[in-house]
Backbone of each chain as nested JSON, in Angstrom:
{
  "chains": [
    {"id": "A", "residues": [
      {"number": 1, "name": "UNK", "atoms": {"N": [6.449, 39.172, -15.947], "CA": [6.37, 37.849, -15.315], "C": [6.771, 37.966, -13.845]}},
      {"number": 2, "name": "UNK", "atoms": {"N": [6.122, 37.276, -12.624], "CA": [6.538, 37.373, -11.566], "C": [6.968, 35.953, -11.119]}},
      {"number": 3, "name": "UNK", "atoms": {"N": [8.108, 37.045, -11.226], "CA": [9.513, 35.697, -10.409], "C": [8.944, 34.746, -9.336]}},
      {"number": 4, "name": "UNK", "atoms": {"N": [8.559, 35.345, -8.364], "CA": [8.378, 34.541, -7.534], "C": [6.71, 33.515, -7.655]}},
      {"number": 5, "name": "UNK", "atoms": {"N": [6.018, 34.226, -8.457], "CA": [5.261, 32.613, -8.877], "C": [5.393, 31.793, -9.215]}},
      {"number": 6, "name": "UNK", "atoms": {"N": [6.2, 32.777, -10.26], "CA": [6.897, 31.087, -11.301], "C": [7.563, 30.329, -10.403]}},
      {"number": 7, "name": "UNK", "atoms": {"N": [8.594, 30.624, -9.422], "CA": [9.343, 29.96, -8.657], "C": [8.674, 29.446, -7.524]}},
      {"number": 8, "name": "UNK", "atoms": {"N": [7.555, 29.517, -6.841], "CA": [6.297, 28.935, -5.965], "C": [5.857, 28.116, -7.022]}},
      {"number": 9, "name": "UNK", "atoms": {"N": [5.733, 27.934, -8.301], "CA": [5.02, 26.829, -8.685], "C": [6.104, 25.529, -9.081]}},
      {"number": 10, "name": "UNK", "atoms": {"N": [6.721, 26.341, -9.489], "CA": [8.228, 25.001, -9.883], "C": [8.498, 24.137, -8.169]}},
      {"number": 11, "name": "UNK", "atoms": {"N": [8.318, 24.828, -7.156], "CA": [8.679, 24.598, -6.268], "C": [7.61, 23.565, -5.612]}},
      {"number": 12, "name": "UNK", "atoms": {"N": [6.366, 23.571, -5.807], "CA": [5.306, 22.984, -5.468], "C": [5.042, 21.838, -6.526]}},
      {"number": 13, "name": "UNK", "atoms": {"N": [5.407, 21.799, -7.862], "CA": [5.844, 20.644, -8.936], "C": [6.54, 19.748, -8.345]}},
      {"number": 14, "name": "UNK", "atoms": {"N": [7.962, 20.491, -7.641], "CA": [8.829, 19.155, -6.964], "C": [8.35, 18.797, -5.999]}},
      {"number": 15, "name": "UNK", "atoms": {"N": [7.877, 19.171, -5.213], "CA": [7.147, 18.91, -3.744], "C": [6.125, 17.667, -4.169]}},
      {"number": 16, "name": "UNK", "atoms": {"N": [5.727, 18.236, -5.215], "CA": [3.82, 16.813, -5.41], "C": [4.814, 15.956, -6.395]}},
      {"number": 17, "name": "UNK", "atoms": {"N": [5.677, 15.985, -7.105], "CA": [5.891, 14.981, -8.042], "C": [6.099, 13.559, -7.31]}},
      {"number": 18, "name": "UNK", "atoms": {"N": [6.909, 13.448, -6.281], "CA": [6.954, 12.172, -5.797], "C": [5.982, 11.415, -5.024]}},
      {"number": 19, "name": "UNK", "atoms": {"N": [4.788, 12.679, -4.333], "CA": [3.058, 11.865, -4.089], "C": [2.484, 11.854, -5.398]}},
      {"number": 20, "name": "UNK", "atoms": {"N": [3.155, 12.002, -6.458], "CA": [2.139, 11.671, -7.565], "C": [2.526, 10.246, -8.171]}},
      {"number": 21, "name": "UNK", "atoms": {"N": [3.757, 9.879, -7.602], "CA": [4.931, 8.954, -8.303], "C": [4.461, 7.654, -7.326]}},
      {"number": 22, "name": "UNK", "atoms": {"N": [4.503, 8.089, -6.111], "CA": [4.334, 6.95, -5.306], "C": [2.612, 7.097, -4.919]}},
      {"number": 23, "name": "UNK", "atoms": {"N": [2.426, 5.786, -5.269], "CA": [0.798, 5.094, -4.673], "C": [1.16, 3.838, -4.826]}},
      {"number": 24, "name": "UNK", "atoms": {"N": [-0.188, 3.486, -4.161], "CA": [-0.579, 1.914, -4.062], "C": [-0.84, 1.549, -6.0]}},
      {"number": 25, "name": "UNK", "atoms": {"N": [-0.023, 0.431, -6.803], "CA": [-0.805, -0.106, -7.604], "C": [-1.428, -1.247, -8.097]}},
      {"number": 26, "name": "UNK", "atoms": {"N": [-1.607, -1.685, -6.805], "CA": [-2.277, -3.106, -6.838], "C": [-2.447, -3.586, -5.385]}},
      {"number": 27, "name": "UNK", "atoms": {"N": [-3.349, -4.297, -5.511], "CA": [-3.881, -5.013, -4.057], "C": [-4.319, -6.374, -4.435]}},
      {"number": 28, "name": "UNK", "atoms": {"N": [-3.648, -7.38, -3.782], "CA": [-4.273, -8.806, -4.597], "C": [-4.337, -9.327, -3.021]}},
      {"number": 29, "name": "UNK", "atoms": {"N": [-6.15, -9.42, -3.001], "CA": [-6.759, -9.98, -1.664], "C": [-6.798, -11.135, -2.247]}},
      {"number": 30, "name": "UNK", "atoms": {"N": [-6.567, -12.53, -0.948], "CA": [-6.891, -14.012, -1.206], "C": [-7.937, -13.772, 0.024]}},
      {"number": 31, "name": "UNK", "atoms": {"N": [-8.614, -14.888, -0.402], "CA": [-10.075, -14.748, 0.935], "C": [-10.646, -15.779, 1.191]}},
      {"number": 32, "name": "UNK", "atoms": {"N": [-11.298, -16.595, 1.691], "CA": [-12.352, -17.647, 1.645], "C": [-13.585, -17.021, 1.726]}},
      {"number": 33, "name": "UNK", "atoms": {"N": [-14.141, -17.698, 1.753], "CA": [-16.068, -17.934, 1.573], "C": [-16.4, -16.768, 0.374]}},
      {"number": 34, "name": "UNK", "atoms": {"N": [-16.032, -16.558, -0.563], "CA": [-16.659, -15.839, -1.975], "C": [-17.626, -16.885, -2.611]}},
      {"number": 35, "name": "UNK", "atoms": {"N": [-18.763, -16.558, -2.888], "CA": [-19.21, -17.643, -3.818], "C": [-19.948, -16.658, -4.592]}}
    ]},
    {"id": "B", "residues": [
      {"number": 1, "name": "UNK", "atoms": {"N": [-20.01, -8.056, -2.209], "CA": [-19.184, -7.608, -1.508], "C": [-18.071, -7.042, -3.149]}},
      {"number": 2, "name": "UNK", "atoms": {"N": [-18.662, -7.373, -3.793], "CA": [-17.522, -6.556, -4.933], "C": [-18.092, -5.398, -5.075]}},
      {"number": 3, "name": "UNK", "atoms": {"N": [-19.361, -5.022, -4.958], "CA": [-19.748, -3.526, -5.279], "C": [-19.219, -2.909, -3.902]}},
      {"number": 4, "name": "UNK", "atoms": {"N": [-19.403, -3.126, -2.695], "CA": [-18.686, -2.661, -1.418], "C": [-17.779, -2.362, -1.771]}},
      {"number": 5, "name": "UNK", "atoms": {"N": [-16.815, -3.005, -1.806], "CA": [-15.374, -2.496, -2.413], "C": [-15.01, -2.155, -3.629]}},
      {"number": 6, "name": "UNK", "atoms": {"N": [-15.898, -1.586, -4.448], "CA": [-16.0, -0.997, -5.751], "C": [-16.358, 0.531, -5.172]}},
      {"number": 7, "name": "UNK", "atoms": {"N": [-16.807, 0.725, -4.051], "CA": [-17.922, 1.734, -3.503], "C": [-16.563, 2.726, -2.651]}},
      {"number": 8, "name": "UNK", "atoms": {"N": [-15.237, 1.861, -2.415], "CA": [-14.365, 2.715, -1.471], "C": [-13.691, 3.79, -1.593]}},
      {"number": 9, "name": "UNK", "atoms": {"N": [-13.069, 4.639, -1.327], "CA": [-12.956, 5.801, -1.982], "C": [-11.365, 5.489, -2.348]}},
      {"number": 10, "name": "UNK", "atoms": {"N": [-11.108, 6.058, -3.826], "CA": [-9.745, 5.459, -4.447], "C": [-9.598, 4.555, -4.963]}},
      {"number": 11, "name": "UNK", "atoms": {"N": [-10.904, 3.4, -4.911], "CA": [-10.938, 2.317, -5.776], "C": [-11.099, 2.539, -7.208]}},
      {"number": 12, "name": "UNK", "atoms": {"N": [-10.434, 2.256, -8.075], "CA": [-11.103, 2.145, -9.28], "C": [-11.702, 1.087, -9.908]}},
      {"number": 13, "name": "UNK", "atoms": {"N": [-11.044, 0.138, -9.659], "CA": [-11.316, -1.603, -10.208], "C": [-11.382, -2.518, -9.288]}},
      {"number": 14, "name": "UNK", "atoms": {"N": [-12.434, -3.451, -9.729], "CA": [-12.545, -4.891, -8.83], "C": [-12.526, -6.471, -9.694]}},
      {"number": 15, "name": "UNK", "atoms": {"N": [-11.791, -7.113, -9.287], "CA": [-11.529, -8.197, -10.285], "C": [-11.575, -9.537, -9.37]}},
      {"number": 16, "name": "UNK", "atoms": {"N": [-12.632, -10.017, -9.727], "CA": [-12.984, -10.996, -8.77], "C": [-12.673, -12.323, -9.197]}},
      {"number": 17, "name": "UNK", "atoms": {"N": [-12.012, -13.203, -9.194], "CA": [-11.596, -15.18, -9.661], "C": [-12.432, -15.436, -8.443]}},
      {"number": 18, "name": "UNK", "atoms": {"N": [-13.658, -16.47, -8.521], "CA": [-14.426, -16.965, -7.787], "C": [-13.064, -18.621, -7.446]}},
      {"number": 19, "name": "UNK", "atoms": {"N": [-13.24, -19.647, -8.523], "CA": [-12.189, -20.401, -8.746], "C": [-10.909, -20.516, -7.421]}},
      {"number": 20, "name": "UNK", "atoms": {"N": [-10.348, -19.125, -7.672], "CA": [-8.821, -19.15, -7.303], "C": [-9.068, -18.174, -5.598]}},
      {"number": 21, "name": "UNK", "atoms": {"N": [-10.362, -17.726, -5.37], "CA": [-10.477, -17.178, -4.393], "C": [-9.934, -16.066, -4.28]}},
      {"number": 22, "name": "UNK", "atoms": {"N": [-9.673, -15.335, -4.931], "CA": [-8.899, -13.982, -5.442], "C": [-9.404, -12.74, -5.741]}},
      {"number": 23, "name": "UNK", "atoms": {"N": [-9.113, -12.002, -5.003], "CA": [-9.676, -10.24, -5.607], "C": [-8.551, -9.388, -5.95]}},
      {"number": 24, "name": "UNK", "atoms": {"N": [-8.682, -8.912, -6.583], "CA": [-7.135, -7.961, -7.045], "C": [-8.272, -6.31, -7.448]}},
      {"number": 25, "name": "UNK", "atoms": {"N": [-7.462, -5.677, -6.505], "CA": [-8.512, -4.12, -6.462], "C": [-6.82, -3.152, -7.458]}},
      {"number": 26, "name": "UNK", "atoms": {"N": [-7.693, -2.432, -8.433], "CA": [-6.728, -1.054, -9.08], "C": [-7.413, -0.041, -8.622]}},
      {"number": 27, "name": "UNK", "atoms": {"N": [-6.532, 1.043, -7.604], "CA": [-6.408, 1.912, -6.832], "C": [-6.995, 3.138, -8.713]}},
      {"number": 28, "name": "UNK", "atoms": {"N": [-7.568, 4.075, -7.993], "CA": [-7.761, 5.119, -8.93], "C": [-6.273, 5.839, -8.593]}},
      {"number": 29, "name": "UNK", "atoms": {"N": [-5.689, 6.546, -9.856], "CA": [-4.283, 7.256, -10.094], "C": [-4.098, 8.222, -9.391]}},
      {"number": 30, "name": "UNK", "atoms": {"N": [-5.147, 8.897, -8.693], "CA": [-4.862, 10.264, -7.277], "C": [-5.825, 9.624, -6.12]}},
      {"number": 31, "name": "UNK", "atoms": {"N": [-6.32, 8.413, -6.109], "CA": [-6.62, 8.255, -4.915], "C": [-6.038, 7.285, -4.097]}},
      {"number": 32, "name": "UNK", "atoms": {"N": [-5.927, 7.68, -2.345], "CA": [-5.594, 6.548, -1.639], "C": [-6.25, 5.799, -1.325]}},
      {"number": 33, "name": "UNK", "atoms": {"N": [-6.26, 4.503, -1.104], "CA": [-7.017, 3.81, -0.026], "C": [-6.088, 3.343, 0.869]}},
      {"number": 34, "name": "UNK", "atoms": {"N": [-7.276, 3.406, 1.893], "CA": [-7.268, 3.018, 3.245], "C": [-7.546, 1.259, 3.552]}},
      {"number": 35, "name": "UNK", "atoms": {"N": [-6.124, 1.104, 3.749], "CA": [-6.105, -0.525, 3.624], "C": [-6.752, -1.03, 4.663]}},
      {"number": 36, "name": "UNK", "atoms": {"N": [-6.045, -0.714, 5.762], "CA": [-7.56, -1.625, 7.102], "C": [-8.838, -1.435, 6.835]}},
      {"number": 37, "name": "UNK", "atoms": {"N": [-9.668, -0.192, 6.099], "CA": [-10.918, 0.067, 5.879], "C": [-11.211, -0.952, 4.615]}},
      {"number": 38, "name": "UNK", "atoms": {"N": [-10.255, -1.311, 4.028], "CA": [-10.236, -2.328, 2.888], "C": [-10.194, -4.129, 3.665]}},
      {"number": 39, "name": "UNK", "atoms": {"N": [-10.068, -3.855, 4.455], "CA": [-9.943, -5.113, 4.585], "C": [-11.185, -5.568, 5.793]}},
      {"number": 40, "name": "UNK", "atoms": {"N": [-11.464, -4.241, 6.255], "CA": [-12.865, -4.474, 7.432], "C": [-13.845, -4.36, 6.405]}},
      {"number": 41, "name": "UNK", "atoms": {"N": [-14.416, -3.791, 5.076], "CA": [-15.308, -3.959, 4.261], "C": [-15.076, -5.083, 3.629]}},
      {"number": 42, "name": "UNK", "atoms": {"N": [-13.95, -5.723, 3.14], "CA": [-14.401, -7.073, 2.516], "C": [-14.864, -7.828, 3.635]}},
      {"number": 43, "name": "UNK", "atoms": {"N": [-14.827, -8.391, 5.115], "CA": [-14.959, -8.989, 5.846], "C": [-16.419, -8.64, 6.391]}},
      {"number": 44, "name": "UNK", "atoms": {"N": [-16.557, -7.278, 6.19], "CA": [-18.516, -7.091, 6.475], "C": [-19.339, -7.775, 5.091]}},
      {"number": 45, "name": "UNK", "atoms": {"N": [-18.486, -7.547, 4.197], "CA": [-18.948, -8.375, 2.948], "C": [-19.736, -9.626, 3.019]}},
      {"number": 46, "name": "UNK", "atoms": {"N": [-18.711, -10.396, 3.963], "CA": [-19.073, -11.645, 4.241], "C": [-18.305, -12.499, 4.299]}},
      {"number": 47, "name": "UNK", "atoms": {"N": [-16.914, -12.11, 3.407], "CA": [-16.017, -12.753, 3.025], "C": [-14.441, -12.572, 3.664]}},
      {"number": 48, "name": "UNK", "atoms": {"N": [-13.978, -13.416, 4.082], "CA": [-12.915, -13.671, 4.867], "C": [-11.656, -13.338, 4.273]}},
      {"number": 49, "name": "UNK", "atoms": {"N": [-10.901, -12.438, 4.662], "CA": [-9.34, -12.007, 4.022], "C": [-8.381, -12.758, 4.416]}},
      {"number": 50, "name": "UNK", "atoms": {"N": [-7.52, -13.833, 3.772], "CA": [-7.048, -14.593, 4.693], "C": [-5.12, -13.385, 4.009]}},
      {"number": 51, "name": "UNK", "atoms": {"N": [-4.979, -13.241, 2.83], "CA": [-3.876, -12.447, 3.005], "C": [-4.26, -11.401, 1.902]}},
      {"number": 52, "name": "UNK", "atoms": {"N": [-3.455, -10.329, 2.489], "CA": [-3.581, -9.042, 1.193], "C": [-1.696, -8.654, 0.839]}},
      {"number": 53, "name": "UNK", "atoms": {"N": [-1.764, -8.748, -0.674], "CA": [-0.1, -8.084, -1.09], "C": [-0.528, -7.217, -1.791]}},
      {"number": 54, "name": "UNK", "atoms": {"N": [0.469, -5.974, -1.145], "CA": [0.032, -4.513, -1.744], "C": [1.524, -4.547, -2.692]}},
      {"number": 55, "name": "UNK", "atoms": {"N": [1.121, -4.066, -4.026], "CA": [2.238, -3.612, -4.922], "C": [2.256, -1.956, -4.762]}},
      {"number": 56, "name": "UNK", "atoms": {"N": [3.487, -1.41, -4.414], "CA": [3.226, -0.02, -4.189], "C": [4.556, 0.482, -4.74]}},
      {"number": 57, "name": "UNK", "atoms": {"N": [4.341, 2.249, -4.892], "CA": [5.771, 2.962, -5.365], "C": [6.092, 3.913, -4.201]}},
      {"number": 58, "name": "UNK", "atoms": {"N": [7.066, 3.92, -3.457], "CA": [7.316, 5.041, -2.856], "C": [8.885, 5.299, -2.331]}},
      {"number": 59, "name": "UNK", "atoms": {"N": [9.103, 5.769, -1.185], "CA": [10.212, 6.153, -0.679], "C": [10.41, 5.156, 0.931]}},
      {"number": 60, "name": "UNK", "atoms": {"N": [12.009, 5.072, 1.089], "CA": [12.343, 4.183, 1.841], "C": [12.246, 5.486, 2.757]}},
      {"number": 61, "name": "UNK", "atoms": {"N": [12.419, 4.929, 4.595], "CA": [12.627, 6.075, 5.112], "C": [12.581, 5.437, 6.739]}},
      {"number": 62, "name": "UNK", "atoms": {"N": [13.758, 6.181, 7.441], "CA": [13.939, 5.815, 8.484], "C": [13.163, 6.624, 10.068]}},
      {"number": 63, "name": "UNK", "atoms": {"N": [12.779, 6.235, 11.16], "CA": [12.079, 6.748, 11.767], "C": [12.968, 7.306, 12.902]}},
      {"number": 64, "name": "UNK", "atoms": {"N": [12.244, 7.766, 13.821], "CA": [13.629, 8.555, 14.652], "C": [14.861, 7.091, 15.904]}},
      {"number": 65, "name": "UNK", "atoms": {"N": [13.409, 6.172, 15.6], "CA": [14.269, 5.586, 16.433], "C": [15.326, 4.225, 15.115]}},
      {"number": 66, "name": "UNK", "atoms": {"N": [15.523, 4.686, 13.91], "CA": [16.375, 4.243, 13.239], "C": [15.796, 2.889, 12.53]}},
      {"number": 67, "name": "UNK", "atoms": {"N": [14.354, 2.455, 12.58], "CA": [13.944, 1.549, 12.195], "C": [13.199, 1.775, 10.604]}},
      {"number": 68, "name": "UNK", "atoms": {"N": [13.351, 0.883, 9.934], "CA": [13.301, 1.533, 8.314], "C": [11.494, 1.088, 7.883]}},
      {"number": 69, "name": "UNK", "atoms": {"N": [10.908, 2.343, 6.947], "CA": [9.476, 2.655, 6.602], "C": [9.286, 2.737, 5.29]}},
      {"number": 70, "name": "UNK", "atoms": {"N": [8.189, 2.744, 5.146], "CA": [8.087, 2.351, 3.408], "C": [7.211, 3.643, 3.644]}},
      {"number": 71, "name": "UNK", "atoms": {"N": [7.348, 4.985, 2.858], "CA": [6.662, 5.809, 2.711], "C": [5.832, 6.167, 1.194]}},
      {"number": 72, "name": "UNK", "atoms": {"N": [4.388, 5.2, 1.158], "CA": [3.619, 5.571, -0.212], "C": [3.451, 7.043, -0.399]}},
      {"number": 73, "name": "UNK", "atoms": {"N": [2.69, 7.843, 0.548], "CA": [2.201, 8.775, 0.55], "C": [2.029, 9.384, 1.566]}},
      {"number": 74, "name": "UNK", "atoms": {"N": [2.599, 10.593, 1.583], "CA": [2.145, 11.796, 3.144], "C": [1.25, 10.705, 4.135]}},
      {"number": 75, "name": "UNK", "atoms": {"N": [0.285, 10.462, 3.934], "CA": [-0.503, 9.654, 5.089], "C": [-0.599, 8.26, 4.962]}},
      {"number": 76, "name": "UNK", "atoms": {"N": [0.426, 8.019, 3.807], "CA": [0.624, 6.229, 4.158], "C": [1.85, 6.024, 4.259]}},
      {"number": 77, "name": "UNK", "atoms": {"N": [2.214, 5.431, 5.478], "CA": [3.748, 5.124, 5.705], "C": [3.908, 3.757, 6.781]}},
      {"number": 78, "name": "UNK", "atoms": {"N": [4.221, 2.571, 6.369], "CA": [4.292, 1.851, 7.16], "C": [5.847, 1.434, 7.861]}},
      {"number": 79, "name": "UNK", "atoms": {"N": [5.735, 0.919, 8.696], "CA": [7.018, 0.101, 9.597], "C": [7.133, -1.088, 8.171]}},
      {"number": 80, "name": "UNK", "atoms": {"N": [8.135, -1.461, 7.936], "CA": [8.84, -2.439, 7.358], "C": [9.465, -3.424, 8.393]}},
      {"number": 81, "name": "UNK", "atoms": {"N": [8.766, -4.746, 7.808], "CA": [9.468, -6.103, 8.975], "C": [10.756, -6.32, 7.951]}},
      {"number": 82, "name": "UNK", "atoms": {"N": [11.79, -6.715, 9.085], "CA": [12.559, -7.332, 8.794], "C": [13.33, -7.697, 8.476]}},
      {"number": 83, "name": "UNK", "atoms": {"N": [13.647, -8.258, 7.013], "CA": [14.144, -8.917, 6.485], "C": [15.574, -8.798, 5.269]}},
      {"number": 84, "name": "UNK", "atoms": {"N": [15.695, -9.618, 4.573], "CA": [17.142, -9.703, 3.577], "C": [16.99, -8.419, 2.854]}},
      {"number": 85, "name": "UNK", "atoms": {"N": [15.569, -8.015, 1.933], "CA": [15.028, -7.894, 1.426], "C": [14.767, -6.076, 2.062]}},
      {"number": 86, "name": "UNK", "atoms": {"N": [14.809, -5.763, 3.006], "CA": [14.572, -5.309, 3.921], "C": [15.966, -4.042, 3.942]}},
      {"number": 87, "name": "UNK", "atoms": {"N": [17.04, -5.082, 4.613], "CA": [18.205, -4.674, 4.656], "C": [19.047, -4.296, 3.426]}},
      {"number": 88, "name": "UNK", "atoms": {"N": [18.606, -4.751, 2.328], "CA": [19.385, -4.055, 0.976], "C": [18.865, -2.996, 0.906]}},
      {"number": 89, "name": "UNK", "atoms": {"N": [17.723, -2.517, 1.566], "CA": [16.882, -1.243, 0.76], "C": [17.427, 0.29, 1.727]}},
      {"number": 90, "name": "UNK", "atoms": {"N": [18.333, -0.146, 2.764], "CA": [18.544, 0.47, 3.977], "C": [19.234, 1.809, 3.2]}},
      {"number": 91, "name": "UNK", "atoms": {"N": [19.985, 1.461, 2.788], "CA": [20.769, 2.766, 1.661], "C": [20.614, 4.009, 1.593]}},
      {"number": 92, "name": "UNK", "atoms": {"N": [18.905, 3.579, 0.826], "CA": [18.522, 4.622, 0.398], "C": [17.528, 5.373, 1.243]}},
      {"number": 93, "name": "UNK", "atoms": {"N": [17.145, 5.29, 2.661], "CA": [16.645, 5.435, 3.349], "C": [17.221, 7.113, 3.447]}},
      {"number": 94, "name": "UNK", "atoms": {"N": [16.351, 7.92, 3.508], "CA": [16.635, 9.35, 3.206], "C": [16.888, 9.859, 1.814]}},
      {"number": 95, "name": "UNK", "atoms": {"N": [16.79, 9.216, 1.118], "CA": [17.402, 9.54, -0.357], "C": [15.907, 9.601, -0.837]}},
      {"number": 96, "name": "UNK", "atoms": {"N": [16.015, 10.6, -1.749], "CA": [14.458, 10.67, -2.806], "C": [14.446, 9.543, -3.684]}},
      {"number": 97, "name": "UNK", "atoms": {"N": [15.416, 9.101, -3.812], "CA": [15.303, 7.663, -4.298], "C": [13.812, 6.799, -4.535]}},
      {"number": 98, "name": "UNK", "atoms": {"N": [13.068, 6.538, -5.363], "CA": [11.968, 5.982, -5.516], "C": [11.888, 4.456, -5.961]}},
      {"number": 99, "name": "UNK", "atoms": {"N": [11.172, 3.66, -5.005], "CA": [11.075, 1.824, -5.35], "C": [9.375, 1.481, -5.173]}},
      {"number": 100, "name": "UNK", "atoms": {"N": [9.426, 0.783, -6.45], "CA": [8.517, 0.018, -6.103], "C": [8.55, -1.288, -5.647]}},
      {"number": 101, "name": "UNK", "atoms": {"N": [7.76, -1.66, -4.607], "CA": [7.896, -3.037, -4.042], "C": [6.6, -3.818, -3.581]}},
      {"number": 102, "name": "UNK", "atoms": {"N": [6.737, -5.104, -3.345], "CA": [5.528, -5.911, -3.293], "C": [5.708, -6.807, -1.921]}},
      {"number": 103, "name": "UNK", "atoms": {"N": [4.732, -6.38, -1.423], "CA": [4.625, -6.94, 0.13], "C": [3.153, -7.386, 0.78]}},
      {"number": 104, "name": "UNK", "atoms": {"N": [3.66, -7.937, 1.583], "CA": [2.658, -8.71, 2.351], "C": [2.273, -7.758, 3.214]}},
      {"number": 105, "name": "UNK", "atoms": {"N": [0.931, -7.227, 3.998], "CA": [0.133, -6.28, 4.925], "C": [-0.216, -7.183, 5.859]}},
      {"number": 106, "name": "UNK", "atoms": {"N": [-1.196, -8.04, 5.545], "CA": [-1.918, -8.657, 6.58], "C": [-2.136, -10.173, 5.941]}},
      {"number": 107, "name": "UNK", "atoms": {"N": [-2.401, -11.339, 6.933], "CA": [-2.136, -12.338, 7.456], "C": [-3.028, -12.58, 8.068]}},
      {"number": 108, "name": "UNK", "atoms": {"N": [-3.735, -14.065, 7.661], "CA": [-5.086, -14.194, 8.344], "C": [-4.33, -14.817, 9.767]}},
      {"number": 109, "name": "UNK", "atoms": {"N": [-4.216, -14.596, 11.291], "CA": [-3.521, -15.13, 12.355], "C": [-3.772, -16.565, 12.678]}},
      {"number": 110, "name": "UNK", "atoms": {"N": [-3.055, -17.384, 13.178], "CA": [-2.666, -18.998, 13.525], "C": [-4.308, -19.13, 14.034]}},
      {"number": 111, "name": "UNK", "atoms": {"N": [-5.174, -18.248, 14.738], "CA": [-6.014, -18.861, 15.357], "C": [-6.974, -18.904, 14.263]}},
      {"number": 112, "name": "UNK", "atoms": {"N": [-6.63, -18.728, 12.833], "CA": [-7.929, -18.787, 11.58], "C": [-9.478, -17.872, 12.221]}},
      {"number": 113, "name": "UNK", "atoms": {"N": [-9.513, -16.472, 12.884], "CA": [-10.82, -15.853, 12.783], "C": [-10.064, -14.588, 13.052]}},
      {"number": 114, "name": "UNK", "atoms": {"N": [-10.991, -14.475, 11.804], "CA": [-10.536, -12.445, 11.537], "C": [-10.602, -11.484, 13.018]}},
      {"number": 115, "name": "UNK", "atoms": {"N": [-9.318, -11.07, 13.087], "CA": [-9.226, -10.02, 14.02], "C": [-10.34, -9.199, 14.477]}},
      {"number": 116, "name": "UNK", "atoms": {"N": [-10.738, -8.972, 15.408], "CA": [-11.785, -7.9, 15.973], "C": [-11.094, -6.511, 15.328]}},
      {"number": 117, "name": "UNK", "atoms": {"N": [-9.737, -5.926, 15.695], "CA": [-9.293, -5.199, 15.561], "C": [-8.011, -5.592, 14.6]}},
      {"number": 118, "name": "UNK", "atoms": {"N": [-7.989, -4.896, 13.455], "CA": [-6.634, -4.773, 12.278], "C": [-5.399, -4.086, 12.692]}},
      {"number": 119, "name": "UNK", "atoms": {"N": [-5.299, -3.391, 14.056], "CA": [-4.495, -2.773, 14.305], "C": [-3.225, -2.297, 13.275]}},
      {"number": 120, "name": "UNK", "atoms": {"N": [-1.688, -1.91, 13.543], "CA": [-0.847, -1.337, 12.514], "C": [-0.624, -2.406, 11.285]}},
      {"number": 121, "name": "UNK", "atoms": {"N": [-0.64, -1.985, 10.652], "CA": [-0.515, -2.829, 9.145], "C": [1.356, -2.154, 9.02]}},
      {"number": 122, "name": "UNK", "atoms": {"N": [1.81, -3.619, 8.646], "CA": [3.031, -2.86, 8.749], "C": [3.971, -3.907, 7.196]}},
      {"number": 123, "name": "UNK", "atoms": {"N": [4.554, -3.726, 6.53], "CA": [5.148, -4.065, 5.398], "C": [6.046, -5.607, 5.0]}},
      {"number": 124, "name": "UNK", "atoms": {"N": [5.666, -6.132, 4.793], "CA": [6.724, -7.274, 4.608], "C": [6.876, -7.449, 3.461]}},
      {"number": 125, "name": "UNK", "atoms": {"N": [8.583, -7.027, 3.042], "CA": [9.008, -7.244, 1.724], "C": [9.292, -8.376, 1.134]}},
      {"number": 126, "name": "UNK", "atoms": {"N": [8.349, -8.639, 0.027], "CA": [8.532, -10.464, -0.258], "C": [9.177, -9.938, -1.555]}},
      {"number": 127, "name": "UNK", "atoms": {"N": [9.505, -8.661, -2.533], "CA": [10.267, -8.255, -3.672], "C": [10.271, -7.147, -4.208]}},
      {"number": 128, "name": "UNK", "atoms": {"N": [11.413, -6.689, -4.782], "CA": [11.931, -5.335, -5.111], "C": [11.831, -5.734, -6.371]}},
      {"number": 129, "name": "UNK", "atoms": {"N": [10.778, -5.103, -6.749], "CA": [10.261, -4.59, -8.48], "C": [11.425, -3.539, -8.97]}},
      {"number": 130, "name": "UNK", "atoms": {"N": [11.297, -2.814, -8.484], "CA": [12.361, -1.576, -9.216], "C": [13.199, -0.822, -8.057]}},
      {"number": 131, "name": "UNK", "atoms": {"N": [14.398, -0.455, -7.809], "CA": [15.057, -0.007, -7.21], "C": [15.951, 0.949, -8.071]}},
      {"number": 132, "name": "UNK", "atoms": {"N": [16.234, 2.476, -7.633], "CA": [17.683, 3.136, -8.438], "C": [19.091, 2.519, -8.603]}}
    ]}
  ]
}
């Protein structure tokens, strides 16, 4: 097993977990003239 | 103008109340959108944005000159106005700490005709859904 992949990927897990955590989940447009 | 904004990239859903004058868009789960591009396509639509509230999850975060940011994502990070609401969240500003919160973007302006230009879209916290 190589140490240091495993440890480049654990490391890149914590890095993306919180852009995976945080997004937009909802958008509530009000508007006029829809018909 | 619902397939337009069905068409944006990161959209997943469009939910249109004719009635209540209402669109409520669900973001796809790895994509961003681009809110001013969201709000200049409903308006080529045809149809007038008079306000948009984004529900979002991210990180609080302060800028160099000490003024506090709502950071969704690497390339979405807005200025935060203000407020009560605002100032409780100051804390955690640097902390991985994660909130979701619900805010106001944009505001149709006193003179009632859509901006030529959307310029910075910047955060107004109207409530803290979840905080650590």
């Amino acid at each position: 097993m190589n140490i240091k992949k495993v440890g480049l990927a654990i490391l890149l897990g914590l890095l993306l977990t919180p852009a995976l955590w945080a997004q937009v989940e909802r958008i509530d447009l009000q508007v006029q003239g829809m018909t | 103008m619902q397939k337009r904004l069905q068409r944006l990239d990161g959209v997943a859903k469009v939910e249109v109340e004719l009635l209540t004058q209402k669109v409520v868009l669900h973001p796809k789960p790895d994509g961003g959108i681009d809110l001013s591009s969201l709000l200049k396509a409903t308006h080529a639509g045809g149809v007038t944005p008079v306000e948009m509230i984004v529900t979002a999850g991210g990180r609080v975060v302060k800028d160099a000159q000490g003024a506090v940011r709502f950071r969704i994502a690497a390339k979405q990070e807005f200025e935060v106005v203000s407020n009560d609401a605002s100032r409780s969240l100051e804390g955690l500003a640097g902390s991985d700490e994660q909130v979701t919160l619900r805010g106001r973007m944009f505001q149709m302006p006193p003179s009632q005709k859509f901006p030529k230009e959307i310029g910075t879209l910047r955060f107004e916290i109207l409530e803290v859904l979840k905080k650590p």
